[in-house]
Chimera marker file (.cmm) of the C-alpha trace (Angstrom):
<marker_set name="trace">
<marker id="1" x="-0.993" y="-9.743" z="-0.618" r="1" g="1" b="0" radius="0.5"/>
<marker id="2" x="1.778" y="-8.497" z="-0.578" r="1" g="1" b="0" radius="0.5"/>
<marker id="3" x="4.018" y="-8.346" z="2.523" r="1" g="1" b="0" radius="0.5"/>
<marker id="4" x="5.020" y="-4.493" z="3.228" r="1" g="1" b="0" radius="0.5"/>
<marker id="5" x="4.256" y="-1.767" z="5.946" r="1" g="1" b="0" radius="0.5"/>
<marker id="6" x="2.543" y="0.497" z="3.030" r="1" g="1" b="0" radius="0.5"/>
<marker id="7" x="0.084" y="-2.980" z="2.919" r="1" g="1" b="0" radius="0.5"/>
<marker id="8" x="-0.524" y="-3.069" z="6.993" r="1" g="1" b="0" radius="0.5"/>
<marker id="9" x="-1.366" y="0.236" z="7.037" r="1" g="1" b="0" radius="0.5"/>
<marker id="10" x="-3.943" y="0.620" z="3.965" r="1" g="1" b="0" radius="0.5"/>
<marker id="11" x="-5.515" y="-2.665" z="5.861" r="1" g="1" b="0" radius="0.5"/>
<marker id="12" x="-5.843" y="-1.433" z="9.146" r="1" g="1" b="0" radius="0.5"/>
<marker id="13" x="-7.279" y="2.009" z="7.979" r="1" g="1" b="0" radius="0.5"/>
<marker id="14" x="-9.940" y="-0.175" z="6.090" r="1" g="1" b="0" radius="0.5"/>
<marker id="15" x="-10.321" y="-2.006" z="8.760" r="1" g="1" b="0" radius="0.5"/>
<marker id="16" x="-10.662" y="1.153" z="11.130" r="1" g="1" b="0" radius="0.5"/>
<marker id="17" x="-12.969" y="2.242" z="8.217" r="1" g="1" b="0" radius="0.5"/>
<marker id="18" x="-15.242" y="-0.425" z="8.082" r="1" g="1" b="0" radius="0.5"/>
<marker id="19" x="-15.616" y="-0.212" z="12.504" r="1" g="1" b="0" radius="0.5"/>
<marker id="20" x="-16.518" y="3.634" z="12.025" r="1" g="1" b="0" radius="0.5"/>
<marker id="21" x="-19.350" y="2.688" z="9.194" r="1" g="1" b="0" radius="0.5"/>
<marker id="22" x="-20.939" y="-0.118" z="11.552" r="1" g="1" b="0" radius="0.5"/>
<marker id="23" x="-20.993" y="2.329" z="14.269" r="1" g="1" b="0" radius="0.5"/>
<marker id="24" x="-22.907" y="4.874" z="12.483" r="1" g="1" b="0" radius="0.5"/>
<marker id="25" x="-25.242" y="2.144" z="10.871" r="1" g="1" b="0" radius="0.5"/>
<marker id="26" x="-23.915" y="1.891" z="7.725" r="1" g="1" b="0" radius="0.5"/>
<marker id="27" x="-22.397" y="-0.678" z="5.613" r="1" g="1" b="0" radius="0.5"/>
<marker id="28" x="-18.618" y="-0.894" z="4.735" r="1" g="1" b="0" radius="0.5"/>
<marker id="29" x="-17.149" y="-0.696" z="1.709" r="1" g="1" b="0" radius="0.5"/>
<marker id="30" x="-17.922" y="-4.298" z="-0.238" r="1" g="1" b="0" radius="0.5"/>
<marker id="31" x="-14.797" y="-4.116" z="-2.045" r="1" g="1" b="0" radius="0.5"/>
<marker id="32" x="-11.731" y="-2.316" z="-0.739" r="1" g="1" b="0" radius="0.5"/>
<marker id="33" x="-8.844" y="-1.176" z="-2.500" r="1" g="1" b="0" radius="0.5"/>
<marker id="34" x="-5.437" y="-0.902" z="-1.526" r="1" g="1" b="0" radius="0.5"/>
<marker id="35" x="-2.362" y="0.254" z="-2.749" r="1" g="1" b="0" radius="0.5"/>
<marker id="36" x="0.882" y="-0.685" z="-2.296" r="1" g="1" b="0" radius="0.5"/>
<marker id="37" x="4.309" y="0.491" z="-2.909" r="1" g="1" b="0" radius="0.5"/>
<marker id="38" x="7.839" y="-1.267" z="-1.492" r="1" g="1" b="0" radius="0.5"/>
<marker id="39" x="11.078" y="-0.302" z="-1.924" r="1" g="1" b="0" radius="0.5"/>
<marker id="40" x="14.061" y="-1.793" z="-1.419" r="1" g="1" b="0" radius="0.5"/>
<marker id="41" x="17.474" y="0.219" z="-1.159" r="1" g="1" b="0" radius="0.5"/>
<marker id="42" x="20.204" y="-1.450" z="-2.617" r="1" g="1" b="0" radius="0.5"/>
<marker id="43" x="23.582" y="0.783" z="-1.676" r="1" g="1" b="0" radius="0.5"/>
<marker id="44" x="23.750" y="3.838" z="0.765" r="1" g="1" b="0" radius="0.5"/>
<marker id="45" x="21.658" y="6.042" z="-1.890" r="1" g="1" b="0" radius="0.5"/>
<marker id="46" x="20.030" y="4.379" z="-4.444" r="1" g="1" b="0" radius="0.5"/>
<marker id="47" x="16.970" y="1.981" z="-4.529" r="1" g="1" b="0" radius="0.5"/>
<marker id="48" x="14.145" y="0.251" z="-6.419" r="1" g="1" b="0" radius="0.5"/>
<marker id="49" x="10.548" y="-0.013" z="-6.057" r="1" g="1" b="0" radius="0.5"/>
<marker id="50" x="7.481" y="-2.153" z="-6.958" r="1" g="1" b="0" radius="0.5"/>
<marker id="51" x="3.394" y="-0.750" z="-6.664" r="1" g="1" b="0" radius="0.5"/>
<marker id="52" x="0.705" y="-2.865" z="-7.557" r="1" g="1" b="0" radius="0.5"/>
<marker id="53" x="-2.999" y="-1.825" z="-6.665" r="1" g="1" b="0" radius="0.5"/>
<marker id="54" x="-5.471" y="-4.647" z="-5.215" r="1" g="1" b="0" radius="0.5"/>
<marker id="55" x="-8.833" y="-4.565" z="-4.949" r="1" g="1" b="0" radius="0.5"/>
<marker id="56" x="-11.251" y="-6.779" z="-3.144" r="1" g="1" b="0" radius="0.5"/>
<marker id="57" x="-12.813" y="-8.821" z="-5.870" r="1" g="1" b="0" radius="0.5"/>
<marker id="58" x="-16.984" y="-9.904" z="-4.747" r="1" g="1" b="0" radius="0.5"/>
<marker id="59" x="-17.484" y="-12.522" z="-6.894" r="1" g="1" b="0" radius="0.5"/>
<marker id="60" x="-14.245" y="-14.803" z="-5.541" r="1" g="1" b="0" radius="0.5"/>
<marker id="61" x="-14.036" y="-13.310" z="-1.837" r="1" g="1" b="0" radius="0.5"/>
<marker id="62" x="-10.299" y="-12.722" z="-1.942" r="1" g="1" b="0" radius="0.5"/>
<marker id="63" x="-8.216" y="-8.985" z="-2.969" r="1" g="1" b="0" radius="0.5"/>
<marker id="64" x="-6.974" y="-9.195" z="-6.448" r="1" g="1" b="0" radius="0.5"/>
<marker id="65" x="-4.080" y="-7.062" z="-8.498" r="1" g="1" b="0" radius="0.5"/>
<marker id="66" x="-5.740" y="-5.092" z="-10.532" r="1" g="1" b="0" radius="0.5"/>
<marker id="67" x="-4.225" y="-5.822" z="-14.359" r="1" g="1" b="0" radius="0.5"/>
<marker id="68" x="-2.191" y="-3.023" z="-15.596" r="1" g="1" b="0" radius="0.5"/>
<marker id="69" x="-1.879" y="-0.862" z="-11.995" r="1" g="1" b="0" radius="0.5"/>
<marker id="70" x="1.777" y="-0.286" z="-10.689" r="1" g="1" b="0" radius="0.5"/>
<marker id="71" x="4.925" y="-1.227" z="-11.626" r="1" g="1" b="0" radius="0.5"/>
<marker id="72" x="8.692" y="-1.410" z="-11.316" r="1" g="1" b="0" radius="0.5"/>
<marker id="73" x="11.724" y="0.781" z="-11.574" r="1" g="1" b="0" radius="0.5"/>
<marker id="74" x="13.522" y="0.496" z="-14.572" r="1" g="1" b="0" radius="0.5"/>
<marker id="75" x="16.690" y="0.743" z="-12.713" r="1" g="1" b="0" radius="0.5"/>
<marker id="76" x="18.053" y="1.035" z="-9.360" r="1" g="1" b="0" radius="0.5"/>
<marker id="77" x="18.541" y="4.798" z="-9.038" r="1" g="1" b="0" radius="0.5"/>
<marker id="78" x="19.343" y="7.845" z="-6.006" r="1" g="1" b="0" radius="0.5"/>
<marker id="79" x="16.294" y="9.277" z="-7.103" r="1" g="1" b="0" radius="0.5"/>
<marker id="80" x="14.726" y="6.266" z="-6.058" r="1" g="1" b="0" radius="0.5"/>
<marker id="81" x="16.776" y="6.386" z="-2.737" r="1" g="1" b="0" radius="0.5"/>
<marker id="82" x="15.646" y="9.915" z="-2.122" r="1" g="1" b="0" radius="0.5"/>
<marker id="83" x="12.038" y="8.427" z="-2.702" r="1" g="1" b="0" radius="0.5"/>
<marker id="84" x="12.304" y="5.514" z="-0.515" r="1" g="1" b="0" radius="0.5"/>
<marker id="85" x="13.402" y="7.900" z="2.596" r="1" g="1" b="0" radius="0.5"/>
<marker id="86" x="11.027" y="10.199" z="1.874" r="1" g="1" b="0" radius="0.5"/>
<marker id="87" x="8.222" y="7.040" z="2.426" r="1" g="1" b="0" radius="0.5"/>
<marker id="88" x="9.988" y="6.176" z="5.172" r="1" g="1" b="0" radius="0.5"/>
<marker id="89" x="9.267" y="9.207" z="6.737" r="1" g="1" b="0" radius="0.5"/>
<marker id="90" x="6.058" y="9.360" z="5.359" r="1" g="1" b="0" radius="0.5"/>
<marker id="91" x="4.662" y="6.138" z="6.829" r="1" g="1" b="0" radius="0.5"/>
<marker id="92" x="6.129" y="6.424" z="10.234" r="1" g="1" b="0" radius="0.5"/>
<marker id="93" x="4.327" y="9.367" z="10.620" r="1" g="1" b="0" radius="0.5"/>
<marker id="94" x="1.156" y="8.406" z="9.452" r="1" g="1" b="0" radius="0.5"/>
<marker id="95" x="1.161" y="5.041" z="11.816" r="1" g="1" b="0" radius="0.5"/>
<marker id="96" x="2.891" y="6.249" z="14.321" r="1" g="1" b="0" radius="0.5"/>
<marker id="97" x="1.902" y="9.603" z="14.547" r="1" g="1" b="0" radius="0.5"/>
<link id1="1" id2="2" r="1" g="1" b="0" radius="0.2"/>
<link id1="2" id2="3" r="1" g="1" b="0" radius="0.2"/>
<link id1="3" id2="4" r="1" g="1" b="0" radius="0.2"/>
<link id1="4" id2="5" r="1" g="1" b="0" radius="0.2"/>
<link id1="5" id2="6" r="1" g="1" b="0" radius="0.2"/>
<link id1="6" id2="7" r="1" g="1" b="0" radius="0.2"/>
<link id1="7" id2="8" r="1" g="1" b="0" radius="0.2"/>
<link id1="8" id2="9" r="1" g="1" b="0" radius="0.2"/>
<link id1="9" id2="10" r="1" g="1" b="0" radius="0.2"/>
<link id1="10" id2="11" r="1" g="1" b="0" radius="0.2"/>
<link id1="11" id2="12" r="1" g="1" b="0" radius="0.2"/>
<link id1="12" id2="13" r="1" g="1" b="0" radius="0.2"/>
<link id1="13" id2="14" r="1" g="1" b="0" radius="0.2"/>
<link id1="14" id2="15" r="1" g="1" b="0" radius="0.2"/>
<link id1="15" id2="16" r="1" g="1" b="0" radius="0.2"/>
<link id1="16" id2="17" r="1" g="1" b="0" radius="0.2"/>
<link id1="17" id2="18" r="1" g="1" b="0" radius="0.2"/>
<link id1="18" id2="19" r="1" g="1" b="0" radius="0.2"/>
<link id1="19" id2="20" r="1" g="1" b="0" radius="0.2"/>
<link id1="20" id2="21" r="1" g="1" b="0" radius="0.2"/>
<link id1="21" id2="22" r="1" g="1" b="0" radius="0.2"/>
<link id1="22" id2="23" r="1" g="1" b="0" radius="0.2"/>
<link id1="23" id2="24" r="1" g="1" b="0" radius="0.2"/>
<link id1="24" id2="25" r="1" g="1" b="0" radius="0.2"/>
<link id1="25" id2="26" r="1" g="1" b="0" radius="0.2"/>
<link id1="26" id2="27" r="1" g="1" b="0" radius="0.2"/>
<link id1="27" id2="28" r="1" g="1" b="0" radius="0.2"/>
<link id1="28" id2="29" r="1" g="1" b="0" radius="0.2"/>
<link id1="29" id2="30" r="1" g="1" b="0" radius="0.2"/>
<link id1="30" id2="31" r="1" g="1" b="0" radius="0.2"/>
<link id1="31" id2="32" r="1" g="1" b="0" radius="0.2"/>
<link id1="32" id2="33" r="1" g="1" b="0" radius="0.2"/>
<link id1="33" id2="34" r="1" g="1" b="0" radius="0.2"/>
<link id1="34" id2="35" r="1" g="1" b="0" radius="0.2"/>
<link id1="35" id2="36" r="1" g="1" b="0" radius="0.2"/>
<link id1="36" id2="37" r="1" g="1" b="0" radius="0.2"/>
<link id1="37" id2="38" r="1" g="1" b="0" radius="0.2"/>
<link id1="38" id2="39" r="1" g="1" b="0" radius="0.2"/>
<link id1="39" id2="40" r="1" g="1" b="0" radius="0.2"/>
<link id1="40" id2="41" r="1" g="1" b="0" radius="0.2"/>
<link id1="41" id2="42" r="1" g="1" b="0" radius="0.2"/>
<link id1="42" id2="43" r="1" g="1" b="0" radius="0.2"/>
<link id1="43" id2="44" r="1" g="1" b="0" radius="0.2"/>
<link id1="44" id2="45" r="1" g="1" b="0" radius="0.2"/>
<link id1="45" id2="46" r="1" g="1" b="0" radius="0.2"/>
<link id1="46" id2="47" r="1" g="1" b="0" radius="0.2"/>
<link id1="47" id2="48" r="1" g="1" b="0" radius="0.2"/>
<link id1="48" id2="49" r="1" g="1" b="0" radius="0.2"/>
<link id1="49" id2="50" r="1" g="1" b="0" radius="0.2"/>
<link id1="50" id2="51" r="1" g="1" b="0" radius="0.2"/>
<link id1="51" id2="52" r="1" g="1" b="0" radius="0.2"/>
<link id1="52" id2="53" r="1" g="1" b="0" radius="0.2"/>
<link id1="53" id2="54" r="1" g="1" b="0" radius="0.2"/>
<link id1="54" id2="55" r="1" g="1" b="0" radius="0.2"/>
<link id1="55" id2="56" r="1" g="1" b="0" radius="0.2"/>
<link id1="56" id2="57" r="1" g="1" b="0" radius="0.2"/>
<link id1="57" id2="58" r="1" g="1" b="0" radius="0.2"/>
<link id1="58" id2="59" r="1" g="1" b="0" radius="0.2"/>
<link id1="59" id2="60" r="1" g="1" b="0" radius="0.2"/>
<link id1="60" id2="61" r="1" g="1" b="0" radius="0.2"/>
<link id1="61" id2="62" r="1" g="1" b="0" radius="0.2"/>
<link id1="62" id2="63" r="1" g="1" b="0" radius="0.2"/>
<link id1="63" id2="64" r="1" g="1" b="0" radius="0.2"/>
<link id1="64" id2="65" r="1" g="1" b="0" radius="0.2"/>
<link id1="65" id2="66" r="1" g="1" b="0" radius="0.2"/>
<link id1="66" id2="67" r="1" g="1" b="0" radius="0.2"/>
<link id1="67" id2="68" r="1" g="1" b="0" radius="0.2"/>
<link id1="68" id2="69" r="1" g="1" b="0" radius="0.2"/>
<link id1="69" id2="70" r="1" g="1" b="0" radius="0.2"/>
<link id1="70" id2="71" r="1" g="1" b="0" radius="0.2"/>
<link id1="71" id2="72" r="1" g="1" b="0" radius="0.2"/>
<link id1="72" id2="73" r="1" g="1" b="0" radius="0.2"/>
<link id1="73" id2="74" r="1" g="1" b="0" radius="0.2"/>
<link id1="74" id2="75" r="1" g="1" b="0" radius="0.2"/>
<link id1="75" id2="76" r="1" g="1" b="0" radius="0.2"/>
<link id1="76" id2="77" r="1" g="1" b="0" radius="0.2"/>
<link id1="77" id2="78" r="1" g="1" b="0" radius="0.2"/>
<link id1="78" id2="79" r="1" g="1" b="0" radius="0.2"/>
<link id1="79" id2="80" r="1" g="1" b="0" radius="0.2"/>
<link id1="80" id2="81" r="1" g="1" b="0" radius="0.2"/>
<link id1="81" id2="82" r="1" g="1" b="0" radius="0.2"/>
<link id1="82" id2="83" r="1" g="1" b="0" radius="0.2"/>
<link id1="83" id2="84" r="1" g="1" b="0" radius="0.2"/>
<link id1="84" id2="85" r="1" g="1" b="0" radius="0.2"/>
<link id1="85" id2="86" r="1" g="1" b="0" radius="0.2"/>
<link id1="86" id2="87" r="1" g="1" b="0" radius="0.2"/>
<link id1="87" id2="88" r="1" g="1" b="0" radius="0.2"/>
<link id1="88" id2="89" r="1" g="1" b="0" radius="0.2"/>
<link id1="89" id2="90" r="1" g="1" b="0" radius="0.2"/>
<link id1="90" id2="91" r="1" g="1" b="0" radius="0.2"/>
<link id1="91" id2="92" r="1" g="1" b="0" radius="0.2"/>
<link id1="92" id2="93" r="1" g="1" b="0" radius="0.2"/>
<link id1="93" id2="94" r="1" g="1" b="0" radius="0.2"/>
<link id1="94" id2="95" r="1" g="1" b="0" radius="0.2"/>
<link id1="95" id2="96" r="1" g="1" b="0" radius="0.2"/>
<link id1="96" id2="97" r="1" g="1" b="0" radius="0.2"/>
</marker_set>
């Protein structure tokens, strides 16, 4: 999996998720999925990224990328800076609150 905070917090809302179904007696979710997006800046205004989306695969017990979802930039970029800040924001929000 991929190591980033968009990752933590998609897993700990499935987690929370799965904890709310078993207290209303139903079963969680047998496969998951989870996306992910990282990016990195690389001056004081541009940046890249990279997205991939995993799902939990049954048969082999273990999340998987699923072939063909996300990507890369094609080049570092301010857009890409303005992105990455507003994630920032974004996710420090949502798990902070």
């Amino acid at each position: 999996m991929p190591k980033s905070a968009t990752m933590a917090n998609g897993h700990g809302k499935v987690c929370a998720w799965a904890v709310v179904a078993l207290l209303r007696g139903e079963a969680p979710s047998p496969a998951p999925t989870l996306v992910n997006t990282c990016y990195s800046l690389v001056s004081d205004k541009a940046a890249i990224h990279v997205a991939s989306v995993h799902k939990y695969d049954t048969m082999e017990r273990t999340m998987k990328a699923v072939p063909g979802a996300g990507g890369v930039s094609s080049a570092m970029n301010e857009a890409e800076g303005a992105y990455a800040m507003n994630w920032a924001k974004n996710i420090w929000a949502d798990t902070l609150g």
